[in-house]
N, C-alpha and C positions, 0 to 999 in steps of 0.2 A: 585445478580448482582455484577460485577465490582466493588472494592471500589472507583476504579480512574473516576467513573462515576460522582460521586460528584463534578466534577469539574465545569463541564458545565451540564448544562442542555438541552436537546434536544430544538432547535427553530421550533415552531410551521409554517410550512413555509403554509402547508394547514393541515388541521386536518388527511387527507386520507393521504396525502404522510410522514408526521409525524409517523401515525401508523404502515405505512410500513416498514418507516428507522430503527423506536425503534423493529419493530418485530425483523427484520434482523438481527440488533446489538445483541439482546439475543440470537439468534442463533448463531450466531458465536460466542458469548461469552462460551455458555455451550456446544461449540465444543473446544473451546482452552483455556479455563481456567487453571489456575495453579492448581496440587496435592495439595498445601495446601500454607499457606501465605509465600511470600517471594518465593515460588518456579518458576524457569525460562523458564520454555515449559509447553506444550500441555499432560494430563495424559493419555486420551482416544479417541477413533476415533472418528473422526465427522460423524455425522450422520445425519446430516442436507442435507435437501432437499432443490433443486430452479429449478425451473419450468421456462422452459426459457418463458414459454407463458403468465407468470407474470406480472403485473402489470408494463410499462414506465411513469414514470414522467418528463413533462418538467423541471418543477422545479431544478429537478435533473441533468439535461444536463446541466444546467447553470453552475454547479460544475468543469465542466470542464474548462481550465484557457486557452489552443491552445496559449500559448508564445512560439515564435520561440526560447525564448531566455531563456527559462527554460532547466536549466540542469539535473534536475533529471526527464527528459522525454525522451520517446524512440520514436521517428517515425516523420512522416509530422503532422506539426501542424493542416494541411488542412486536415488530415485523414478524410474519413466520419463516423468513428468509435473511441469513444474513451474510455479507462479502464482505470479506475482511481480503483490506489488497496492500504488502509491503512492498512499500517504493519509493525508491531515490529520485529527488527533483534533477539531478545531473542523468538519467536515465532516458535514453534517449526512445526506447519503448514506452517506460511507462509517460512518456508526453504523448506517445503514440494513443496509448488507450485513453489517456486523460479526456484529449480533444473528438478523438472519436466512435470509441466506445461507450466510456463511463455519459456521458449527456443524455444516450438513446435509454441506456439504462436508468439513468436517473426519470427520464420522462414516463415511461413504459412501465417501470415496478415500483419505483421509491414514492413518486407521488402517487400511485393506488396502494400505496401502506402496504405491498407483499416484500421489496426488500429493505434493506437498509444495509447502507456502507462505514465501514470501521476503520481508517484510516490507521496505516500503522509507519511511524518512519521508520527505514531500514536504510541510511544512509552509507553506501561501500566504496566512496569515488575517492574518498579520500576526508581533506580537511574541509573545503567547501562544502563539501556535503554535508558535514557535522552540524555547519555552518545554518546553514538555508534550511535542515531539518528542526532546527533549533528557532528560527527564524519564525518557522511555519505554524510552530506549538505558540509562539509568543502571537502571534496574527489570532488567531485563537481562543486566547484570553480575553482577546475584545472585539470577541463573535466575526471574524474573520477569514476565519483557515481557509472555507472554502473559494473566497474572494484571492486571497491569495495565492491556492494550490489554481486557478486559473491560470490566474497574470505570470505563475512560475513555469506552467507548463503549456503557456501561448509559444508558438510555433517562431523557432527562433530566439526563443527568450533564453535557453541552456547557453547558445554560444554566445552570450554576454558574459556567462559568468555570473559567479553569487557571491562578489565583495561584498563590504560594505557599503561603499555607496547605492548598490547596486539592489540592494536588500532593502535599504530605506527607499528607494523609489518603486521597487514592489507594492511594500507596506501602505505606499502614498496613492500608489493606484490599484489598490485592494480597500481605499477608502479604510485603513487604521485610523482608529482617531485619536489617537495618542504615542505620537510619533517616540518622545522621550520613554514611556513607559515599552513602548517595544523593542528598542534598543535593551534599555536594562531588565527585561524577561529574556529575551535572546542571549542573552550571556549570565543568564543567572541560573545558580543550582537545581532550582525547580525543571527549569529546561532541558538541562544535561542529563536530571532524574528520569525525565519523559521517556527523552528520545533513547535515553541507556535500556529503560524496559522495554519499550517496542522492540528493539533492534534482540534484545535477550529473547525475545520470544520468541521471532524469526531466527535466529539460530536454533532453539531447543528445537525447532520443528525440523531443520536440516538445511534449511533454504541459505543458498548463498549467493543469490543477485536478485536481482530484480526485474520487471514484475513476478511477485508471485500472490494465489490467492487462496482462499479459500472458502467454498459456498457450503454453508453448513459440513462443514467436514469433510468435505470433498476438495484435495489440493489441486488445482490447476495453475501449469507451469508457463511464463511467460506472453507473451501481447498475442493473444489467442484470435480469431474471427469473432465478432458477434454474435455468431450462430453458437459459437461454444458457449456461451454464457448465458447468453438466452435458452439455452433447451437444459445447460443444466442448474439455474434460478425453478424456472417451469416445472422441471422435476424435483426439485426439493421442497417447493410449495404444494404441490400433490404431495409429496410424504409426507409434508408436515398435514396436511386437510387429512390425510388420511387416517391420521395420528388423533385428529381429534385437538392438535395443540393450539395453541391462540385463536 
Protein backbone atom coordinates (compact mmCIF):
# COMPACT_ATOMS: atom_id res chain seq x y z
CA UNK A 1 0.00 0.00 0.00
CA UNK A 2 0.68 3.64 -0.16
CA UNK A 3 3.29 4.87 2.47
CA UNK A 4 1.28 8.19 2.60
CA UNK A 5 -1.64 6.07 3.86
CA UNK A 6 -0.21 6.35 7.33
CA UNK A 7 -1.49 9.32 7.64
CA UNK A 8 -4.98 8.99 8.30
CA UNK A 9 -6.75 6.17 8.74
CA UNK A 10 -9.74 5.10 6.90
CA UNK A 11 -13.15 6.30 9.17
CA UNK A 12 -15.41 3.51 9.66
CA UNK A 13 -18.51 5.56 8.43
CA UNK A 14 -20.50 1.92 8.20
CA UNK A 15 -18.49 -1.26 8.04
CA UNK A 16 -20.03 -2.24 4.23
CA UNK A 17 -19.20 1.33 2.83
CA UNK A 18 -15.87 1.44 4.68
CA UNK A 19 -14.97 -1.85 2.87
CA UNK A 20 -15.93 -0.48 -0.28
CA UNK A 21 -13.97 2.97 -0.04
CA UNK A 22 -10.62 0.90 1.18
CA UNK A 23 -11.38 -1.76 -1.72
CA UNK A 24 -11.55 1.14 -4.24
CA UNK A 25 -8.38 3.04 -2.86
CA UNK A 26 -6.18 -0.33 -3.46
CA UNK A 27 -7.21 -0.35 -6.75
CA UNK A 28 -6.53 2.64 -7.73
CA UNK A 29 -3.39 2.58 -5.90
CA UNK A 30 -2.04 -0.62 -7.71
CA UNK A 31 -3.20 1.13 -10.99
CA UNK A 32 -1.07 4.41 -10.34
CA UNK A 33 1.59 3.57 -8.12
CA UNK A 34 4.93 4.93 -8.60
CA UNK A 35 8.00 2.74 -10.47
CA UNK A 36 9.76 2.74 -7.32
CA UNK A 37 10.15 5.42 -4.29
CA UNK A 38 10.28 8.94 -5.04
CA UNK A 39 9.09 8.39 -8.53
CA UNK A 40 6.28 10.92 -10.00
CA UNK A 41 3.69 8.95 -12.39
CA UNK A 42 1.91 5.91 -13.03
CA UNK A 43 4.47 2.78 -14.34
CA UNK A 44 1.75 0.40 -15.82
CA UNK A 45 -1.89 0.26 -17.15
CA UNK A 46 -4.66 0.12 -14.99
CA UNK A 47 -6.47 -2.68 -15.10
CA UNK A 48 -9.00 -2.10 -12.79
CA UNK A 49 -12.53 -2.71 -13.30
CA UNK A 50 -16.03 -0.70 -12.01
CA UNK A 51 -19.00 -1.99 -12.66
CA UNK A 52 -21.38 1.00 -12.89
CA UNK A 53 -24.12 -1.55 -11.29
CA UNK A 54 -22.07 -1.39 -8.20
CA UNK A 55 -22.80 -0.71 -4.96
CA UNK A 56 -24.40 3.59 -4.12
CA UNK A 57 -23.85 4.64 -0.72
CA UNK A 58 -25.66 7.45 0.80
CA UNK A 59 -23.04 7.99 3.11
CA UNK A 60 -21.21 8.91 0.26
CA UNK A 61 -23.38 11.42 -1.45
CA UNK A 62 -22.92 13.34 1.69
CA UNK A 63 -19.15 13.98 0.39
CA UNK A 64 -20.51 16.05 -1.93
CA UNK A 65 -20.16 19.84 -0.54
CA UNK A 66 -22.94 21.70 -3.69
CA UNK A 67 -21.21 25.51 -2.59
CA UNK A 68 -22.13 27.78 -5.10
CA UNK A 69 -19.14 29.49 -3.94
CA UNK A 70 -16.51 26.80 -4.27
CA UNK A 71 -13.96 27.42 -6.92
CA UNK A 72 -12.46 24.56 -7.72
CA UNK A 73 -15.99 23.27 -8.94
CA UNK A 74 -17.42 22.93 -12.43
CA UNK A 75 -21.24 23.09 -12.96
CA UNK A 76 -24.85 24.01 -11.14
CA UNK A 77 -24.52 23.33 -7.65
CA UNK A 78 -28.15 22.13 -7.95
CA UNK A 79 -26.81 19.37 -10.59
CA UNK A 80 -28.73 16.18 -9.83
CA UNK A 81 -25.44 14.65 -10.50
CA UNK A 82 -22.24 15.08 -8.84
CA UNK A 83 -18.32 13.65 -9.44
CA UNK A 84 -16.18 14.35 -6.94
CA UNK A 85 -12.59 13.22 -8.49
CA UNK A 86 -9.27 13.05 -5.89
CA UNK A 87 -6.18 13.71 -7.87
CA UNK A 88 -2.59 14.44 -7.72
CA UNK A 89 -1.25 16.98 -10.67
CA UNK A 90 2.21 14.53 -10.60
CA UNK A 91 -0.45 11.60 -11.51
CA UNK A 92 0.21 10.53 -14.43
CA UNK A 93 -3.47 8.89 -14.97
CA UNK A 94 -5.21 11.39 -13.66
CA UNK A 95 -3.53 13.84 -16.72
CA UNK A 96 -4.82 10.76 -18.46
CA UNK A 97 -8.48 11.52 -17.59
CA UNK A 98 -7.95 15.21 -17.42
CA UNK A 99 -7.25 15.57 -21.19
CA UNK A 100 -9.38 12.79 -22.25
CA UNK A 101 -12.21 12.00 -20.35
CA UNK A 102 -13.13 14.80 -18.10
CA UNK A 103 -13.73 17.50 -21.56
CA UNK A 104 -16.23 14.81 -23.18
CA UNK A 105 -17.73 15.00 -19.74
CA UNK A 106 -17.71 18.33 -19.22
CA UNK A 107 -19.37 19.03 -22.80
CA UNK A 108 -22.06 16.13 -22.71
CA UNK A 109 -23.46 16.63 -18.69
CA UNK A 110 -21.92 19.82 -17.13
CA UNK A 111 -22.98 22.20 -19.71
CA UNK A 112 -26.66 20.51 -19.83
CA UNK A 113 -26.74 21.29 -15.97
CA UNK A 114 -27.13 17.22 -15.06
CA UNK A 115 -23.47 16.99 -13.69
CA UNK A 116 -21.17 18.96 -11.85
CA UNK A 117 -17.38 18.26 -10.71
CA UNK A 118 -15.88 18.78 -7.10
CA UNK A 119 -12.32 18.90 -7.39
CA UNK A 120 -10.57 17.48 -4.42
CA UNK A 121 -6.57 17.68 -4.07
CA UNK A 122 -5.12 14.46 -2.82
CA UNK A 123 -1.60 15.13 -3.34
CA UNK A 124 0.81 11.57 -2.53
CA UNK A 125 3.98 12.12 -4.81
CA UNK A 126 5.62 13.65 -2.21
CA UNK A 127 6.64 17.51 -1.64
CA UNK A 128 5.94 18.80 -5.02
CA UNK A 129 2.73 17.63 -4.88
CA UNK A 130 2.00 19.49 -1.79
CA UNK A 131 3.39 22.02 -3.76
CA UNK A 132 1.37 22.41 -7.08
CA UNK A 133 -1.86 21.28 -4.99
CA UNK A 134 -1.34 24.26 -2.97
CA UNK A 135 -0.58 26.12 -6.11
CA UNK A 136 -3.89 25.00 -7.81
CA UNK A 137 -6.30 26.27 -4.66
CA UNK A 138 -4.26 29.72 -4.81
CA UNK A 139 -5.16 29.82 -9.08
CA UNK A 140 -8.53 29.52 -7.73
CA UNK A 141 -8.80 32.39 -5.63
CA UNK A 142 -8.70 34.49 -8.89
CA UNK A 143 -11.13 32.29 -10.58
CA UNK A 144 -8.61 30.16 -12.21
CA UNK A 145 -8.27 26.58 -10.99
CA UNK A 146 -9.57 25.35 -13.94
CA UNK A 147 -7.34 27.34 -16.29
CA UNK A 148 -4.67 26.02 -14.39
CA UNK A 149 -5.66 22.20 -13.67
CA UNK A 150 -5.32 22.39 -17.84
CA UNK A 151 -1.93 24.00 -18.36
CA UNK A 152 -0.86 21.37 -15.21
CA UNK A 153 -2.14 18.43 -16.85
CA UNK A 154 -1.26 19.38 -20.74
CA UNK A 155 0.54 16.33 -21.85
CA UNK A 156 3.97 16.55 -21.00
CA UNK A 157 3.66 19.14 -18.55
CA UNK A 158 4.26 16.50 -15.16
CA UNK A 159 7.92 15.85 -16.47
CA UNK A 160 8.80 19.40 -16.04
CA UNK A 161 8.24 19.27 -12.79
CA UNK A 162 6.24 21.65 -10.14
CA UNK A 163 9.24 24.08 -8.90
CA UNK A 164 8.82 27.14 -8.35
CA UNK A 165 9.55 28.80 -11.40
CA UNK A 166 7.81 26.35 -12.90
CA UNK A 167 4.50 27.13 -11.02
CA UNK A 168 4.55 30.73 -11.86
CA UNK A 169 4.68 30.08 -15.44
CA UNK A 170 1.62 27.78 -15.07
CA UNK A 171 -0.05 30.61 -13.18
CA UNK A 172 1.02 32.99 -16.13
CA UNK A 173 -0.42 30.73 -18.79
CA UNK A 174 -3.64 30.06 -16.80
CA UNK A 175 -3.87 33.90 -17.45
CA UNK A 176 -3.51 34.52 -13.00
CA UNK A 177 -3.82 38.06 -12.79
CA UNK A 178 -1.99 38.49 -9.80
CA UNK A 179 1.18 36.97 -10.06
CA UNK A 180 2.48 38.30 -6.30
CA UNK A 181 -0.85 37.45 -4.80
CA UNK A 182 -0.56 33.70 -6.02
CA UNK A 183 2.72 33.29 -4.85
CA UNK A 184 1.64 34.43 -1.27
CA UNK A 185 -1.76 32.16 -1.31
CA UNK A 186 0.40 29.24 -2.30
CA UNK A 187 2.33 29.21 0.72
CA UNK A 188 -0.07 30.59 2.90
CA UNK A 189 -2.11 28.88 5.75
CA UNK A 190 -5.35 29.10 4.04
CA UNK A 191 -3.92 26.84 1.46
CA UNK A 192 -2.36 24.18 3.57
CA UNK A 193 -5.90 24.30 5.38
CA UNK A 194 -7.58 23.47 1.89
CA UNK A 195 -5.44 20.92 0.56
CA UNK A 196 -5.14 19.28 4.42
CA UNK A 197 -9.06 18.76 4.20
CA UNK A 198 -9.37 17.46 0.91
CA UNK A 199 -6.62 15.05 1.36
CA UNK A 200 -8.43 14.13 5.08
CA UNK A 201 -11.45 13.31 3.26
CA UNK A 202 -9.97 10.99 0.77
CA UNK A 203 -8.44 9.06 3.38
CA UNK A 204 -11.56 8.74 5.74
CA UNK A 205 -12.96 7.18 2.60
CA UNK A 206 -9.85 4.53 2.28
CA UNK A 207 -8.62 5.86 -0.93
CA UNK A 208 -4.86 5.85 -1.15
CA UNK A 209 -3.78 7.18 -4.84
CA UNK A 210 -5.11 8.44 -7.28
CA UNK A 211 -7.51 8.80 -9.53
CA UNK A 212 -10.35 8.05 -7.53
CA UNK A 213 -14.10 9.08 -7.65
CA UNK A 214 -16.98 9.20 -6.83
CA UNK A 215 -20.58 9.74 -8.68
CA UNK A 216 -23.10 10.33 -6.14
CA UNK A 217 -22.03 7.74 -3.87
CA UNK A 218 -20.88 5.42 -6.06
CA UNK A 219 -16.70 5.02 -5.64
CA UNK A 220 -14.99 4.29 -8.86
CA UNK A 221 -11.30 3.28 -8.79
CA UNK A 222 -8.74 4.67 -10.98
CA UNK A 223 -8.57 6.15 -15.16
CA UNK A 224 -11.55 4.16 -15.92
CA UNK A 225 -13.04 4.05 -20.01
CA UNK A 226 -15.47 6.67 -20.81
CA UNK A 227 -18.04 4.31 -21.08
CA UNK A 228 -17.71 3.68 -17.26
CA UNK A 229 -18.60 7.05 -16.28
CA UNK A 230 -20.85 7.79 -18.79
CA UNK A 231 -23.34 4.85 -18.02
CA UNK A 232 -22.76 5.38 -14.44
CA UNK A 233 -23.43 9.68 -14.47
CA UNK A 234 -26.68 8.24 -16.72
CA UNK A 235 -27.70 6.01 -14.11
CA UNK A 236 -27.56 8.31 -11.20
CA UNK A 237 -29.42 11.00 -12.93
CA UNK A 238 -32.29 8.36 -13.57
CA UNK A 239 -32.20 7.81 -9.80
CA UNK A 240 -32.03 11.12 -9.07
CA UNK A 241 -35.32 11.95 -11.86
CA UNK A 242 -36.71 9.25 -10.32
CA UNK A 243 -36.35 10.42 -6.88
CA UNK A 244 -38.17 13.35 -7.82
CA UNK A 245 -34.90 15.43 -6.62
CA UNK A 246 -33.81 18.74 -8.24
Amino acid sequence: MSKTASKSKPIMIVSGVAVAAVLAGFASYTATRPASPGASGSSSVAEVSADPSAGVYAELEAYARRDPADKLALGRADAPVVLIEYADFKCGYCGKFARDTEPVLVKKYVESGTLRIEWRNFPIFGEESETVARASWAAGQQGRFWEFHKAAYAEGSKEKGFGRDRLAALAEEAGVPDAARFAKDTDGKAAREAVGKDQEQGYALGATSTPSFLINGRPIAGAQPLETFTEAIEAAAKTASSKGER
